[in-house]
N, C-alpha and C positions, 0 to 999 in steps of 0.2 A: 504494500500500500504506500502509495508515494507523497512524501508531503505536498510538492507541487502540486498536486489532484486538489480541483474542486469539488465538496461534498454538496450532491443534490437530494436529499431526504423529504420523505410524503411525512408528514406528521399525524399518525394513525394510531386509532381505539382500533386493535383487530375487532372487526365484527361481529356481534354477539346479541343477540334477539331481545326485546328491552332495554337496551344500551347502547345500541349503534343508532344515530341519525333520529332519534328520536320525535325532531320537529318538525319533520315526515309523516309522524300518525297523528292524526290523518292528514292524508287519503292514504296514505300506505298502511296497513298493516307492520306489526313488530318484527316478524318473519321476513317481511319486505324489506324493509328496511335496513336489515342486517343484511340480504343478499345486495341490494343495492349499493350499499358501502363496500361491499367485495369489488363489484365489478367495477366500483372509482377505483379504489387502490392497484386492481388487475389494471386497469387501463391507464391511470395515469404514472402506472410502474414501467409500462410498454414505451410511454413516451420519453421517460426520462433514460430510459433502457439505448433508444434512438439516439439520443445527446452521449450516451456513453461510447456509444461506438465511434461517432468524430474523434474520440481520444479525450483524455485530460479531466474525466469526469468518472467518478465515482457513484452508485447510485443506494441510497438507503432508503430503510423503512426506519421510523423513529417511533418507536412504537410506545403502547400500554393496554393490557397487563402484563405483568414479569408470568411468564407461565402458559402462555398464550401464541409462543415462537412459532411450533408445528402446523395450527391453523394459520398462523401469517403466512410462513414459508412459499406454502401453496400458494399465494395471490402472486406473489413478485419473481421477479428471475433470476434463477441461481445465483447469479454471480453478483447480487444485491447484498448490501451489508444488511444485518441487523443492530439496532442500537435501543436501549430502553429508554424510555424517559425517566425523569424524575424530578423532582421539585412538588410544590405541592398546590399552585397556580396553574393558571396557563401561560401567566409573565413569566413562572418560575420556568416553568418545561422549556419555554421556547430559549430563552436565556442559556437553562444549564444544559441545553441540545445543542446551540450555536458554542458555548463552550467546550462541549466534550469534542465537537467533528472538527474545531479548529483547530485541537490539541495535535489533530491527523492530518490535517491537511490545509492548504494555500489560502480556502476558501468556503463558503458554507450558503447551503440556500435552504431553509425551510417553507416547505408550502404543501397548504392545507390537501387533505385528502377528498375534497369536496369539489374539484372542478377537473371533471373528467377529459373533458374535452379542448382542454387550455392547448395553445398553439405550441409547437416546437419553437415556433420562435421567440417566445415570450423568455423559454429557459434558456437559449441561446444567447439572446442577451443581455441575460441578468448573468449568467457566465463571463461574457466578455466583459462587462462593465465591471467585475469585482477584479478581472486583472489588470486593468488601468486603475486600479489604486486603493486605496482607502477611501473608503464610501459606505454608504448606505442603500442596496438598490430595494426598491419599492413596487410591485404592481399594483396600483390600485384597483379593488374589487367595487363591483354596481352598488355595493349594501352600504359603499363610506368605509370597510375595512380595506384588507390588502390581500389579494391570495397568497403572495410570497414576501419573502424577506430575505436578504442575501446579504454579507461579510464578510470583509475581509481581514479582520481584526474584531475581538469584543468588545461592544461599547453596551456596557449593562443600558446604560441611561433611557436607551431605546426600549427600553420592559416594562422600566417602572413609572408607577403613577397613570397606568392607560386601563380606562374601561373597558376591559374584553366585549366582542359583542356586541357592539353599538358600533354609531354612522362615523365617531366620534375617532375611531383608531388609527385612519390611514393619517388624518391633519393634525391630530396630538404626535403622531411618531415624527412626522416632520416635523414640528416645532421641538420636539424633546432633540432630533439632530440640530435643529439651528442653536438651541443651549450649550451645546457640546460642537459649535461650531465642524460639524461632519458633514461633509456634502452628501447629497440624495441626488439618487439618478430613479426616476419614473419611468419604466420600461410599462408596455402600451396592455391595458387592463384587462380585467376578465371577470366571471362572477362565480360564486359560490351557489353549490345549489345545496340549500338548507331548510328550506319551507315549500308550501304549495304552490308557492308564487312563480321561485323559481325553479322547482320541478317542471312547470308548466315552460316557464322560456328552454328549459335542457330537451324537451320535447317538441317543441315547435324547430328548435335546431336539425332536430333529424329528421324532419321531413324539409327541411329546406328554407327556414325564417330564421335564419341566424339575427342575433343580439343587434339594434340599432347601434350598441356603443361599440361593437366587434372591429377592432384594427387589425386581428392576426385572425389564420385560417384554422381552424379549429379542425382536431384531430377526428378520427373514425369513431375512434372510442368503443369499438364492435361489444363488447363485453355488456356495457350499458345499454346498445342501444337492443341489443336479443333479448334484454331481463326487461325493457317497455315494453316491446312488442308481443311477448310471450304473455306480459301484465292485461294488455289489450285483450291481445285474442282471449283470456280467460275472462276474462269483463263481458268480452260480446258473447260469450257462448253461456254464461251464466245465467 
């Protein structure tokens, strides 16, 4: 493992029926919903898998819970790292995540397991941007948060004092970089899908209404798009 490698890590609950994506039921069922979080992590493990093979990119699962490695295994591809989380926030995980990958390597990107369909090139140049320097890269997400976060050195400052979850995260992290004078580089955005709302935009995508905010080409994401249409057909035969 080389330190000049940038770590690209999905920051992932392995999936697990009442605790995966919850904000899904409804309309999805529990059961659903656990599969559905499969087929993000399958699919946007595939895409980071892409970035791996250009070279110079390492690809992880940054997972939780400690115990739960065998059921992840399966989603991602072999030659993926695994890495636990821990802290006891979600400032704290993402922090002591960008900590433990930078101890390994050049570089570090954390981004949610929520947006299956995110463009190859969105990672492409949040890669290239962390090796022009010490920075801060940012995607910002449709909801006011950010789907990823990218370093190249630790700067706690970027954690703390941010209300997870709200519209609030992507323009507190830039102000929390402008305190601590760290440039930010906005590489071109994308959404989370975490409610009914945007379930509904991740399905309108696949029959062909991509996101009015859409700057990059959003991937196949085949994994997702068989677990809708499978969803469907049992809807219409019910």
């Amino acid at each position: 493992m080389s330190a000049a490698t940038i770590a690209v890590a999905i920051v992932c609950k392995t999936p697990e029926a009442g605790r995966s994506k919850t904000r899904l039921s409804p309309p999805l069922r529990p059961e659903e919903c656990a599969g559905l979080s499969a087929c993000f992590i399958e699919d946007l493990a595939r895409t980071i898998d892409r970035l791996v093979d250009e070279g110079g990119v390492t690809g992880y699962a940054l997972y939780t819970p400690v115990g739960s490695e065998d059921t992840l295994r399966r989603l991602i591809p072999e030659r993926f790292a695994i890495h636990p989380q821990r802290g006891d926030g979600f400032g704290e995980r993402l922090l002591y995540g960008a900590e433990d990958l930078l101890a390994r390597h050049a570089g570090v990107v954390l981004l949610n397991s929520d947006s299956p369909t995110m463009p190859l090139s969105i990672l492409r140049a949040t890669v290239d941007a962390l090796r022009s320097g010490d920075n801060v890269v940012l995607s910002p997400a449709s909801d006011g948060g950010y789907t990823l976060i990218g370093l190249s050195r630790l700067h706690a400052r970027l954690f703390e004092d941010i209300p997870w979850s709200t519209p609030a995260v992507h323009g507190l992290t830039v102000e929390r970089a402008g305190e601590i004078d760290l440039p930010v580089v906005n590489v071109a955005g994308w959404y989370d899908v975490d409610d009914a709302a945007s379930l509904r935009m991740l399905e309108d995508e696949f029959v062909g209404k991509p996101p009015v905010f859409a700057e990059g080409v959003a991937v196949d994401a085949p994994a997702t798009r068989r677990f809708l249409e499978r969803r469907r057909q049992q809807l219409r035969s019910a």
